[in-house]
Biotite code that builds the C-alpha atoms (Angstrom):
import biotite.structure as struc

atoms = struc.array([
    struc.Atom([-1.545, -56.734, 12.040], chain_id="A", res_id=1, res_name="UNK", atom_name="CA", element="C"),
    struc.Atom([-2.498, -56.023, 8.544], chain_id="A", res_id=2, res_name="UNK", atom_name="CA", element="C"),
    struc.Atom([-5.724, -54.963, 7.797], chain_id="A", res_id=3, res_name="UNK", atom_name="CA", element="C"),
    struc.Atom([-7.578, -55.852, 4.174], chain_id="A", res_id=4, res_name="UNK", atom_name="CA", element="C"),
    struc.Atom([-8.769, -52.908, 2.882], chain_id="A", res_id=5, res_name="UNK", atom_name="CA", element="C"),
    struc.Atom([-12.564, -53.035, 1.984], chain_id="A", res_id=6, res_name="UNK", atom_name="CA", element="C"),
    struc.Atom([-13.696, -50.910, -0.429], chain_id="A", res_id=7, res_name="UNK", atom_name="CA", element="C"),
    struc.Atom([-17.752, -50.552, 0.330], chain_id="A", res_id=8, res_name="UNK", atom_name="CA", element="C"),
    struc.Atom([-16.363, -50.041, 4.268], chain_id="A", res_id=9, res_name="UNK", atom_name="CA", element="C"),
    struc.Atom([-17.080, -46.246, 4.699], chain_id="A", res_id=10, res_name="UNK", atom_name="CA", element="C"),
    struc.Atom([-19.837, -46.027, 1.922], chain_id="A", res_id=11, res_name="UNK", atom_name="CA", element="C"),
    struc.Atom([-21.724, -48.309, 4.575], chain_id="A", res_id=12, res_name="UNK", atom_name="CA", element="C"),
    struc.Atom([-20.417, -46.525, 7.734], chain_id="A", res_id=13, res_name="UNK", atom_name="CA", element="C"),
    struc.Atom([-21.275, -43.783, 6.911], chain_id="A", res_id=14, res_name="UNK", atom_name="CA", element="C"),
    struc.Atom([-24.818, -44.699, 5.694], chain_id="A", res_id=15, res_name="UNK", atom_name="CA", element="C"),
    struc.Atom([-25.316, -46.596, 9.086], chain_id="A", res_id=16, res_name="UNK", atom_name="CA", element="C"),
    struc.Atom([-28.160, -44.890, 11.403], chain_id="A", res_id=17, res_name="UNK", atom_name="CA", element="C"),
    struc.Atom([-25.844, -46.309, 14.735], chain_id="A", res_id=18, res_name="UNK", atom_name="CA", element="C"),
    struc.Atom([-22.620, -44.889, 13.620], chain_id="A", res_id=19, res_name="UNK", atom_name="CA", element="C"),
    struc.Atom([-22.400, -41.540, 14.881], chain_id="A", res_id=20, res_name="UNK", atom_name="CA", element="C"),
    struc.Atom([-20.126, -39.176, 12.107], chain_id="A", res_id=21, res_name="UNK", atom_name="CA", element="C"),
    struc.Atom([-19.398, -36.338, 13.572], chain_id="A", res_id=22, res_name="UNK", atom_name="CA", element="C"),
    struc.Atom([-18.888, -37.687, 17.570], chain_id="A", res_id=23, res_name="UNK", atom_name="CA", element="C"),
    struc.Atom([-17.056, -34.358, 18.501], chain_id="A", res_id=24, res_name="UNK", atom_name="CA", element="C"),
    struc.Atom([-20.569, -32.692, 18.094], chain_id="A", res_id=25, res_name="UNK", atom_name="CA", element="C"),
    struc.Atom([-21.848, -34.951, 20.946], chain_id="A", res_id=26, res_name="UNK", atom_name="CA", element="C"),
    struc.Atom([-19.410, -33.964, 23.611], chain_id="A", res_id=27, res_name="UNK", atom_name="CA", element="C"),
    struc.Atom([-21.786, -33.624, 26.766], chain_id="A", res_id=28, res_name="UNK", atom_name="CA", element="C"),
    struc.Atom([-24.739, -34.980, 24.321], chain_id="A", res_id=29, res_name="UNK", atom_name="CA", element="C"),
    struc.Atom([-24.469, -38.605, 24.807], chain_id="A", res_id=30, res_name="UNK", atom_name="CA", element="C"),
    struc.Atom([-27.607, -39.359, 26.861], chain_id="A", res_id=31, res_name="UNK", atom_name="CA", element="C"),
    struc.Atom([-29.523, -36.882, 24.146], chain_id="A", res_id=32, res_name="UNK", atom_name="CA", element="C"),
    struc.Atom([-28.205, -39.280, 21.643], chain_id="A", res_id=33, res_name="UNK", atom_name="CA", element="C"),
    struc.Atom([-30.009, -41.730, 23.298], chain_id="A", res_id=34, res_name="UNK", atom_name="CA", element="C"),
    struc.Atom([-32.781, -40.383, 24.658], chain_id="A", res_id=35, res_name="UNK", atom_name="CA", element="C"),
    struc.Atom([-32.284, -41.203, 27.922], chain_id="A", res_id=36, res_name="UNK", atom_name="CA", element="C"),
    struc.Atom([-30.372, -40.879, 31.105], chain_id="A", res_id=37, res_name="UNK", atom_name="CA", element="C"),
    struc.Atom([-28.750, -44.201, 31.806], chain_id="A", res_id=38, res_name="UNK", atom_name="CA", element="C"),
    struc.Atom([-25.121, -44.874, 32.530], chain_id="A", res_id=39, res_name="UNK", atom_name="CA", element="C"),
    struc.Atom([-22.863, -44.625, 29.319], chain_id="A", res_id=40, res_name="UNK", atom_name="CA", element="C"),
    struc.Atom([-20.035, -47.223, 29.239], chain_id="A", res_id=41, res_name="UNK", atom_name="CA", element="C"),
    struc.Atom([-17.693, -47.385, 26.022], chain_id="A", res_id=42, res_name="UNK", atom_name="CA", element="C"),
    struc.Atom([-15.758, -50.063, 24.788], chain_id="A", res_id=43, res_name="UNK", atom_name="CA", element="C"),
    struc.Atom([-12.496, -48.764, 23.122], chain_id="A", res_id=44, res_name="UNK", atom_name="CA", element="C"),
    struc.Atom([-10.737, -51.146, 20.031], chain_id="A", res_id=45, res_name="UNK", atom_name="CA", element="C"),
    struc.Atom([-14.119, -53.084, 20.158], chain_id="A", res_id=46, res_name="UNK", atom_name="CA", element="C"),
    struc.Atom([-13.048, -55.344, 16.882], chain_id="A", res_id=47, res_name="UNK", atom_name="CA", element="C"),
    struc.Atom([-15.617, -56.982, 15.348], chain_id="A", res_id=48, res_name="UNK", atom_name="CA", element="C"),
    struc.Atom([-18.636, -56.097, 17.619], chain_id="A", res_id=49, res_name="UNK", atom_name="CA", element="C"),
    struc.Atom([-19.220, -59.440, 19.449], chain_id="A", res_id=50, res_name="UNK", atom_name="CA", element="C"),
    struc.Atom([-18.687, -57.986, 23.120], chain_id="A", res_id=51, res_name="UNK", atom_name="CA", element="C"),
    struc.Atom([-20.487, -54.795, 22.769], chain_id="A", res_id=52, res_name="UNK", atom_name="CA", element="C"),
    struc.Atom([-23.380, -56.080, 20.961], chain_id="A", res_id=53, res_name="UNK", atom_name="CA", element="C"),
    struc.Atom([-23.805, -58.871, 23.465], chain_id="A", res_id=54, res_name="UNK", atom_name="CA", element="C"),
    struc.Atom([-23.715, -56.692, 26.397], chain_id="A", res_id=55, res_name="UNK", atom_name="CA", element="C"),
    struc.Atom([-25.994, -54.067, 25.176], chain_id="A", res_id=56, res_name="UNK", atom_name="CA", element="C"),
    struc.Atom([-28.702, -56.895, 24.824], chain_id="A", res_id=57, res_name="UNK", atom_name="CA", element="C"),
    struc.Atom([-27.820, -58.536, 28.485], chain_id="A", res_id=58, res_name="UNK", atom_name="CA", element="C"),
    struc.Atom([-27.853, -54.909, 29.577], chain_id="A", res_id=59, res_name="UNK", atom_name="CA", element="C"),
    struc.Atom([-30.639, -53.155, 27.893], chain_id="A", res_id=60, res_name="UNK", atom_name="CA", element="C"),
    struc.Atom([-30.310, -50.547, 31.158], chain_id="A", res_id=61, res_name="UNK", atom_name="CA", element="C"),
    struc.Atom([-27.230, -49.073, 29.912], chain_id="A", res_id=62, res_name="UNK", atom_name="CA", element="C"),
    struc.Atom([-25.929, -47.154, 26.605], chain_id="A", res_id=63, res_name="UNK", atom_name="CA", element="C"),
    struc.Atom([-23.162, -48.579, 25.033], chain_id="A", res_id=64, res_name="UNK", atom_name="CA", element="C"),
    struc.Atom([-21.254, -47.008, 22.731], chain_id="A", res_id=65, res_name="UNK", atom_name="CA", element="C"),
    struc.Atom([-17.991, -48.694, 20.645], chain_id="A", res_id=66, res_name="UNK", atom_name="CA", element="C"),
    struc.Atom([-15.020, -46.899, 19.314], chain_id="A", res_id=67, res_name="UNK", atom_name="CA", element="C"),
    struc.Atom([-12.854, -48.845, 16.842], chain_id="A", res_id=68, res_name="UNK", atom_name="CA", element="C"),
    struc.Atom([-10.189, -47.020, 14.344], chain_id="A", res_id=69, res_name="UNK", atom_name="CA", element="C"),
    struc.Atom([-10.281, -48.915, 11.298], chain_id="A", res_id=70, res_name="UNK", atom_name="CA", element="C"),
    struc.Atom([-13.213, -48.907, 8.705], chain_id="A", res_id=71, res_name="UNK", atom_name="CA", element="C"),
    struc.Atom([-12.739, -52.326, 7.594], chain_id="A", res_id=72, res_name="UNK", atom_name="CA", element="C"),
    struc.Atom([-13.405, -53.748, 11.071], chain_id="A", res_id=73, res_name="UNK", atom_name="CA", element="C"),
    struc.Atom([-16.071, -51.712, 12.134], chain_id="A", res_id=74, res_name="UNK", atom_name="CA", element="C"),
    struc.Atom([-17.965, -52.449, 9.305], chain_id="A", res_id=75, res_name="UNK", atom_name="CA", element="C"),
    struc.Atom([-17.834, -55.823, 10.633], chain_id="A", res_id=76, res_name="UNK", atom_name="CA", element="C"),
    struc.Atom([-19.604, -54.803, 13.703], chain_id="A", res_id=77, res_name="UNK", atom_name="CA", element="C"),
    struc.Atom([-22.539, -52.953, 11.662], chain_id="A", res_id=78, res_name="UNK", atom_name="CA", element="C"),
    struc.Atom([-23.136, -56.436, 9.677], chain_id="A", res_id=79, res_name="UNK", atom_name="CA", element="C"),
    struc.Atom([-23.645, -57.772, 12.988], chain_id="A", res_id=80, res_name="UNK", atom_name="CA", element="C"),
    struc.Atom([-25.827, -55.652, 14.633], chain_id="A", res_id=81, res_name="UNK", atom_name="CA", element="C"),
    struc.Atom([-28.104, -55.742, 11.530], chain_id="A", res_id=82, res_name="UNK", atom_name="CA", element="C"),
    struc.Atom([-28.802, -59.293, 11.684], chain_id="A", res_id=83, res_name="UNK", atom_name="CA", element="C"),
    struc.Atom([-31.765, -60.628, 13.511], chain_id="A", res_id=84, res_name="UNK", atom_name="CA", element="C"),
    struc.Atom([-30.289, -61.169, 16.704], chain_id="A", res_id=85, res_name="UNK", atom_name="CA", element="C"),
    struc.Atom([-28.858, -57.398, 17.448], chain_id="A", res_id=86, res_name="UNK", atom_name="CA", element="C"),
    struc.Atom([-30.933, -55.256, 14.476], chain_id="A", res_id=87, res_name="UNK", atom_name="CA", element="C"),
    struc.Atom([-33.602, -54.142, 17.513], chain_id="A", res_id=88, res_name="UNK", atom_name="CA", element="C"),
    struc.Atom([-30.805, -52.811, 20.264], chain_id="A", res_id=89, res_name="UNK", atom_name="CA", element="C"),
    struc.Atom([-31.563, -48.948, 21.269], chain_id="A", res_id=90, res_name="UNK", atom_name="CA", element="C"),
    struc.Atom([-28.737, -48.646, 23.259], chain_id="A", res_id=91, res_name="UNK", atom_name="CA", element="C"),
    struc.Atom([-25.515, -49.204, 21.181], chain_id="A", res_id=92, res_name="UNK", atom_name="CA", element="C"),
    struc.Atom([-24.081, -46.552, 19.126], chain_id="A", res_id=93, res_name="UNK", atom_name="CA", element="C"),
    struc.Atom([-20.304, -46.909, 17.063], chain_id="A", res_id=94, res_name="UNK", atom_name="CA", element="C"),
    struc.Atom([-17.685, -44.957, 16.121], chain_id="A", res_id=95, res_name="UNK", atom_name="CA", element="C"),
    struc.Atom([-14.459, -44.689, 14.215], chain_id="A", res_id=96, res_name="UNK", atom_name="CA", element="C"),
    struc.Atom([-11.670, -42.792, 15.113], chain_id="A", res_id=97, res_name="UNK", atom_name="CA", element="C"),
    struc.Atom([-8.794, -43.114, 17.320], chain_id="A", res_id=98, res_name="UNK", atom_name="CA", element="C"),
    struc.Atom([-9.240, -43.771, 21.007], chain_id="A", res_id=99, res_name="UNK", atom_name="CA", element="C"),
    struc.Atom([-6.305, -40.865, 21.132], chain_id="A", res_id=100, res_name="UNK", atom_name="CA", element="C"),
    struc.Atom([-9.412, -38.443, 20.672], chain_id="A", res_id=101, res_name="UNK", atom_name="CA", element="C"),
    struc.Atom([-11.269, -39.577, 23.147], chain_id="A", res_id=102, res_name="UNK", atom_name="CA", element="C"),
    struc.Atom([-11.836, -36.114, 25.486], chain_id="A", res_id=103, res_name="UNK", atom_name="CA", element="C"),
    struc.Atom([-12.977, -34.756, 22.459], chain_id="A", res_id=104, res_name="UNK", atom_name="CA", element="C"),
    struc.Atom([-15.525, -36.748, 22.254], chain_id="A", res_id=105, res_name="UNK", atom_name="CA", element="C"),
    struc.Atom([-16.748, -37.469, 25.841], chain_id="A", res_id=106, res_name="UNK", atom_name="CA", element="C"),
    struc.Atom([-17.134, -34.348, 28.306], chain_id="A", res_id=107, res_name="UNK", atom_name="CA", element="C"),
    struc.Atom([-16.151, -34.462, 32.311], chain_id="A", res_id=108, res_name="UNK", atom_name="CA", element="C"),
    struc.Atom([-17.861, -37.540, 33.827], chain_id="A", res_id=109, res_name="UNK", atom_name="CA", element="C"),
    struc.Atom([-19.689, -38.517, 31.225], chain_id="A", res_id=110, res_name="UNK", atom_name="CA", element="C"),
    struc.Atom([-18.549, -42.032, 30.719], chain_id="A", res_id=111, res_name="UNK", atom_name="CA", element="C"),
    struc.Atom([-19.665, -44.733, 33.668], chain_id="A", res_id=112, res_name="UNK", atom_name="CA", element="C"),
    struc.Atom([-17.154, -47.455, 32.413], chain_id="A", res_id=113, res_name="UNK", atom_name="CA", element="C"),
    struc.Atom([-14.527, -48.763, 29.994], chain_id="A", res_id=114, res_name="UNK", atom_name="CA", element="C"),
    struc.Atom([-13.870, -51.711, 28.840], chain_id="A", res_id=115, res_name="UNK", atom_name="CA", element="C"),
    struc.Atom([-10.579, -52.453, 26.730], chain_id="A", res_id=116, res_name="UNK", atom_name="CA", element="C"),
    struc.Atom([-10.412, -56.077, 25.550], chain_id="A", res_id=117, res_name="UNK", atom_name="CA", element="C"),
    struc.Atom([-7.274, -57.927, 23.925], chain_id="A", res_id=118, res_name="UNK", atom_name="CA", element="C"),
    struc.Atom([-5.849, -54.482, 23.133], chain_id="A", res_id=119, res_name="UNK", atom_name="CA", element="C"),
    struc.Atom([-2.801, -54.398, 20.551], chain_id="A", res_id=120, res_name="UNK", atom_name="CA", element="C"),
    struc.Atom([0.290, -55.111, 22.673], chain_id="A", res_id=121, res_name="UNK", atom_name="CA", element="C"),
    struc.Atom([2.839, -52.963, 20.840], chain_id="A", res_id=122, res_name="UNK", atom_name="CA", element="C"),
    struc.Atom([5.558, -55.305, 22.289], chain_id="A", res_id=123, res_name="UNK", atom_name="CA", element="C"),
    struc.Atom([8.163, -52.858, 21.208], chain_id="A", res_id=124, res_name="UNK", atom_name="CA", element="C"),
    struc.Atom([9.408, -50.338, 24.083], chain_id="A", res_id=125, res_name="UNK", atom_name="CA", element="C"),
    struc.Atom([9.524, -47.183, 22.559], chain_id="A", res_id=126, res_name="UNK", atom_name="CA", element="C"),
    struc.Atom([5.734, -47.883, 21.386], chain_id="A", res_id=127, res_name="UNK", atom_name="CA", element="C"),
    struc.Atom([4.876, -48.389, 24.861], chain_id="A", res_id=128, res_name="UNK", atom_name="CA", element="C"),
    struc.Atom([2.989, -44.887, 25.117], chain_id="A", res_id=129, res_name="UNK", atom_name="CA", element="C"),
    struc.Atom([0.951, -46.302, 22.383], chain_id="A", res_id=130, res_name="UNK", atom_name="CA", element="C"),
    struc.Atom([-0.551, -49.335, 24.183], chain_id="A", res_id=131, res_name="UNK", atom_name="CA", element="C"),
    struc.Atom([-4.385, -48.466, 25.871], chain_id="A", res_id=132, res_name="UNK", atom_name="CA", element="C"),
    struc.Atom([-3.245, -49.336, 29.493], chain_id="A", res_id=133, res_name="UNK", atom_name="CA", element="C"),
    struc.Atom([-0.632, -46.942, 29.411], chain_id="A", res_id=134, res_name="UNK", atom_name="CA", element="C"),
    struc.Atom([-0.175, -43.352, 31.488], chain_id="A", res_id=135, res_name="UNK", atom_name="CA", element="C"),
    struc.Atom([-0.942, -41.736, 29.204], chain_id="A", res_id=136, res_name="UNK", atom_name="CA", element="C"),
    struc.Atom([-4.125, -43.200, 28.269], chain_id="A", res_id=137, res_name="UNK", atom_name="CA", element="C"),
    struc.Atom([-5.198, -43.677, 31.668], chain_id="A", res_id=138, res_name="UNK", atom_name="CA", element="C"),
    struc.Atom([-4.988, -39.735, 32.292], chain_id="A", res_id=139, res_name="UNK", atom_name="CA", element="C"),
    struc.Atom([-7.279, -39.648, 29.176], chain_id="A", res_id=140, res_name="UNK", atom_name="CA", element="C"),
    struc.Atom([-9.697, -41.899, 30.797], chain_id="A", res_id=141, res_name="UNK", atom_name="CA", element="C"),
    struc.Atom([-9.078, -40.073, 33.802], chain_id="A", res_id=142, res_name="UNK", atom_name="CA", element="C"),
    struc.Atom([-10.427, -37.176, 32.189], chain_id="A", res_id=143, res_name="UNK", atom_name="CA", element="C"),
    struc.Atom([-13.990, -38.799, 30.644], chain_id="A", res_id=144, res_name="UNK", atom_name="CA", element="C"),
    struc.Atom([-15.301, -40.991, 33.395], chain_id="A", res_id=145, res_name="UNK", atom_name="CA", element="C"),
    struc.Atom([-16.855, -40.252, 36.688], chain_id="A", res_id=146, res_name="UNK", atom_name="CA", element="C"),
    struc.Atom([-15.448, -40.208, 39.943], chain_id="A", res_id=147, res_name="UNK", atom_name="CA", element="C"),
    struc.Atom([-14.692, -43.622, 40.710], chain_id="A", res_id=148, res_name="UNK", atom_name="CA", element="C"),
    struc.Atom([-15.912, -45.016, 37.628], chain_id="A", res_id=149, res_name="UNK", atom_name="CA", element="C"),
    struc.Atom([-14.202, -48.114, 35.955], chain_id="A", res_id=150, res_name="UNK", atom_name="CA", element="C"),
    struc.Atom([-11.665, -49.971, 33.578], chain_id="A", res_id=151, res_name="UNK", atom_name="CA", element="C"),
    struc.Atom([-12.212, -53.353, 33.027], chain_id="A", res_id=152, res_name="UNK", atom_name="CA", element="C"),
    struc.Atom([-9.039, -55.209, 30.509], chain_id="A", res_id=153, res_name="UNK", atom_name="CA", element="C"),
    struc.Atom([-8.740, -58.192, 29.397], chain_id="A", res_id=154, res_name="UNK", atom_name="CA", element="C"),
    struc.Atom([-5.449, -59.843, 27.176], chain_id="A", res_id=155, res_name="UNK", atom_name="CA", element="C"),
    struc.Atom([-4.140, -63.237, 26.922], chain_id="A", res_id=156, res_name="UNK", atom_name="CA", element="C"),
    struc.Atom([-0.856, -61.180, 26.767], chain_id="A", res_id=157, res_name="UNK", atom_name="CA", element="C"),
    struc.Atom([0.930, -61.766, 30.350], chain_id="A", res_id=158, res_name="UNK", atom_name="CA", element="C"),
    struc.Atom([3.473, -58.926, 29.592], chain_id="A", res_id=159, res_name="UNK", atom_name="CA", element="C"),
    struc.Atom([0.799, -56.694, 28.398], chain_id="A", res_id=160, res_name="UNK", atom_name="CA", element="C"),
    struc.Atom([-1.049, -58.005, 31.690], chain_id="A", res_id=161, res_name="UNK", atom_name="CA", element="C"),
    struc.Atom([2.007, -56.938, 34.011], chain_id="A", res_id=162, res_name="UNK", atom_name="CA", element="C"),
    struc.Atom([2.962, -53.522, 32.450], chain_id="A", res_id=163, res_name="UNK", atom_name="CA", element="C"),
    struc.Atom([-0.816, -52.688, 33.122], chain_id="A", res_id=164, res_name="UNK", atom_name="CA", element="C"),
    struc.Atom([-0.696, -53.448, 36.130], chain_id="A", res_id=165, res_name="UNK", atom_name="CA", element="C"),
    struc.Atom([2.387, -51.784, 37.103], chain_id="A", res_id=166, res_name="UNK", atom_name="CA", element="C"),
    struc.Atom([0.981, -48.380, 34.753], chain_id="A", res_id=167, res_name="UNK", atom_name="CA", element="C"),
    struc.Atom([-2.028, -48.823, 36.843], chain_id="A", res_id=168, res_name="UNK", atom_name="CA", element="C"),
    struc.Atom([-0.266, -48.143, 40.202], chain_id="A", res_id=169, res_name="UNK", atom_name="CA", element="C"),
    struc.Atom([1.701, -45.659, 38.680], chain_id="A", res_id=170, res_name="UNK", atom_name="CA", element="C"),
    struc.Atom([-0.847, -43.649, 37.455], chain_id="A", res_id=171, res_name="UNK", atom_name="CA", element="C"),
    struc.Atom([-2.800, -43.733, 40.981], chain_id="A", res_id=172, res_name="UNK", atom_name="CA", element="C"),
    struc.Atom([-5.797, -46.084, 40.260], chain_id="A", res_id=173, res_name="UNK", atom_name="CA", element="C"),
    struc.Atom([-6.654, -48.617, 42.681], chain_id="A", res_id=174, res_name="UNK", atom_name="CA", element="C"),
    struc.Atom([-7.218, -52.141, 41.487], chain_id="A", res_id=175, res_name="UNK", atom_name="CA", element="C"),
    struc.Atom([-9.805, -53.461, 43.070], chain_id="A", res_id=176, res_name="UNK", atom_name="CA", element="C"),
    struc.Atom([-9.455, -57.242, 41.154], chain_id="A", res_id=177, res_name="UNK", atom_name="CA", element="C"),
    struc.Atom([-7.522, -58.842, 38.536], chain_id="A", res_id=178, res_name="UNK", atom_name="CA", element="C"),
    struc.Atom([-6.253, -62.685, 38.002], chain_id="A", res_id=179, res_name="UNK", atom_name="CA", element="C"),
    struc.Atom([-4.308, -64.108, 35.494], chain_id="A", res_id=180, res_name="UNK", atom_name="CA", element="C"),
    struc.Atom([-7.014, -66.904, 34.807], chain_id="A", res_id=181, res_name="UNK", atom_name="CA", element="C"),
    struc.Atom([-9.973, -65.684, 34.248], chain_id="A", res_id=182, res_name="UNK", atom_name="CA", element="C"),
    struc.Atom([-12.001, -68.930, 33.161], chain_id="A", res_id=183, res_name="UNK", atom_name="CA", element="C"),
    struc.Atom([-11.253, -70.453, 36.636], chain_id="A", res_id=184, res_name="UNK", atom_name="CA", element="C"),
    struc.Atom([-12.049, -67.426, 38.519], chain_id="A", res_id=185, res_name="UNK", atom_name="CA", element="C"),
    struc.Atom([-15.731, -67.928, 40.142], chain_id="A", res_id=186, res_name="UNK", atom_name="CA", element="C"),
    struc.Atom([-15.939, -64.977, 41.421], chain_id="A", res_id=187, res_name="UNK", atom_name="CA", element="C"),
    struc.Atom([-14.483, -62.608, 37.871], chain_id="A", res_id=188, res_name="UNK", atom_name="CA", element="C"),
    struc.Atom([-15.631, -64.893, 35.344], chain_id="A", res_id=189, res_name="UNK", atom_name="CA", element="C"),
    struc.Atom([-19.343, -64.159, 36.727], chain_id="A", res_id=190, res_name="UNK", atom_name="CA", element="C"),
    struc.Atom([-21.486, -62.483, 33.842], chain_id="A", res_id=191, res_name="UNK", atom_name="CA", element="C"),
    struc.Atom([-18.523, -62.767, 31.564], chain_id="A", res_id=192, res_name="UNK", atom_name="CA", element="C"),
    struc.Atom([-18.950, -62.383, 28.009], chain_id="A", res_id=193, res_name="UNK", atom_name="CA", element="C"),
    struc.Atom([-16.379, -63.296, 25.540], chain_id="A", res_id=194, res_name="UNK", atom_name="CA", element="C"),
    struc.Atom([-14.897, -61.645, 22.232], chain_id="A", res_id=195, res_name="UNK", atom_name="CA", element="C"),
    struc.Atom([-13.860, -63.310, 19.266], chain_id="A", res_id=196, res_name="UNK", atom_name="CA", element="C"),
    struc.Atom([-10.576, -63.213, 20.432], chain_id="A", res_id=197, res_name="UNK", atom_name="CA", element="C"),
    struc.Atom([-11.158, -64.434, 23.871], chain_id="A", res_id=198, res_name="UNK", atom_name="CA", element="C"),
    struc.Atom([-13.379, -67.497, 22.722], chain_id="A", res_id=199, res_name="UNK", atom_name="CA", element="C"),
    struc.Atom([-10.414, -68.295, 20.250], chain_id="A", res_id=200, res_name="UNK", atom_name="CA", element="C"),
    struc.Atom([-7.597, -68.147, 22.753], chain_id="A", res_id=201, res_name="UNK", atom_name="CA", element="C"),
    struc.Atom([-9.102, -69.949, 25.562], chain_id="A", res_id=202, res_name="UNK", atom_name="CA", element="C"),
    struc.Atom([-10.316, -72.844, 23.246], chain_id="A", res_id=203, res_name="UNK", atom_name="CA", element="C"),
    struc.Atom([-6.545, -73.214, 22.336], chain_id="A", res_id=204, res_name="UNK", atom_name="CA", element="C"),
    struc.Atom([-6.036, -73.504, 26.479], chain_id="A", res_id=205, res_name="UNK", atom_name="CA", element="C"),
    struc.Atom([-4.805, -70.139, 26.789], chain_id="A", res_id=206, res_name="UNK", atom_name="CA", element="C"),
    struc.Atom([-5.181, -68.640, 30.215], chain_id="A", res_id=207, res_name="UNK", atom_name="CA", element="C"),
    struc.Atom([-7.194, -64.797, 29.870], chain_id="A", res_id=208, res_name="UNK", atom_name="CA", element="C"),
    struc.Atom([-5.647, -62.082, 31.966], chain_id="A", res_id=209, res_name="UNK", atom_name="CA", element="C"),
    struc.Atom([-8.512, -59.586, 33.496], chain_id="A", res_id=210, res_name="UNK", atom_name="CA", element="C"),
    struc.Atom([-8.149, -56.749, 35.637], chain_id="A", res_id=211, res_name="UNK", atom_name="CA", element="C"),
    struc.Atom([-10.714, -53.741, 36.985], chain_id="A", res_id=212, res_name="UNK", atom_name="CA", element="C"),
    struc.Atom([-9.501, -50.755, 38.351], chain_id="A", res_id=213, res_name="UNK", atom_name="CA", element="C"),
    struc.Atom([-11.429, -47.619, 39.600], chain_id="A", res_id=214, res_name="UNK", atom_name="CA", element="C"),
    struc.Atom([-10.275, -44.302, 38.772], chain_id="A", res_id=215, res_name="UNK", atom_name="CA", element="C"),
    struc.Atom([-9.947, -41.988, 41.930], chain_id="A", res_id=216, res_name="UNK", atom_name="CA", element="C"),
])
């Protein structure tokens, strides 16, 4: 996917009270950086903002915080929480960087739960490492949240859908629920809230894919 470059993007990032600029320094910090000690769950390739900001306001007893590697996009997210409906939230933070860096940022069982929703696909096989549901990301997420703490994905992609799956088993997570249609699924589709991309898809009749594993 091509991104448009925007030129004001970091200018207003990095101006922004919520995005946090040097995250490294927070390693361990995160419930100083709220000033609080509730549960921290991140949202990794959070887009536009829609999800995050919409939980943080159902949830107002947990600390969000949303990683998302280009500018451009995230500064999509700020515009959002700054308008009326979001511009109050205490308990949503952003940054950018690559989800790559992510034990850098977060210590040892500091992170409650993930959420990864309609994650690039990188359909390609030798970019398969790349994609957020595989191995090798999962040992990084391994590595952040607490002991049994959880992943929650959601793709229209079915092949993305099955190669998590299968990377899920591999890597020695249980799955405690997943179904390949998650608008007809009582019991999953409970609480749901939707992204851009999920509200797009599904109005076009597109079945959503959503899975939650627990990290052992």
């Amino acid at each position: 996917m091509r991104l448009r470059n925007i030129p004001r993007a970091e200018g207003t990032i990095q101006a922004h009270s919520a995005v946090i600029k040097r995250p490294e320094d927070q390693r361990g910090c995160w419930r100083q950086v709220f000033g609080n000690k509730h549960p921290i769950c991140i949202e990794i390739g959070m887009g536009k903002g829609r999800f995050i900001l919409n939980m943080a306001k159902a949830h107002p007893e947990i600390n969000f915080v949303g990683i998302e590697r280009y500018s451009s996009v995230l500064l999509r997210a700020v515009e959002k929480f700054d308008t009326e409906e979001f511009k109050e939230l205490r308990n949503v933070r952003f940054i950018c960087m690559d989800a790559r860096r992510i034990e850098e940022v977060f210590a040892e069982g500091e992170v409650e739960r993930i959420y990864l929703n309609f994650s690039d696909p990188w359909p390609k096989a030798r970019h398969a490492r790349r994609r957020l549901t595989s191995t090798e990301f999962l040992e990084r997420y391994r590595n952040v949240l607490v002991p049994y703490g959880e992943l929650e994905f959601k793709t229209d992609n079915t092949e993305l859908f099955n190669f998590s799956l299968e990377q899920i088993k591999e890597a020695g997570w249980t799955l405690t629920a997943f179904t390949y249609d998650l608008h007809h699924n009582e019991e999953m589709v409970r609480g749901n809230i939707m992204t851009e991309y999920e509200e797009r898809f599904s109005g076009k009749g597109n079945p959503i894919n959503k899975l939650i594993a627990v990290r052992k």
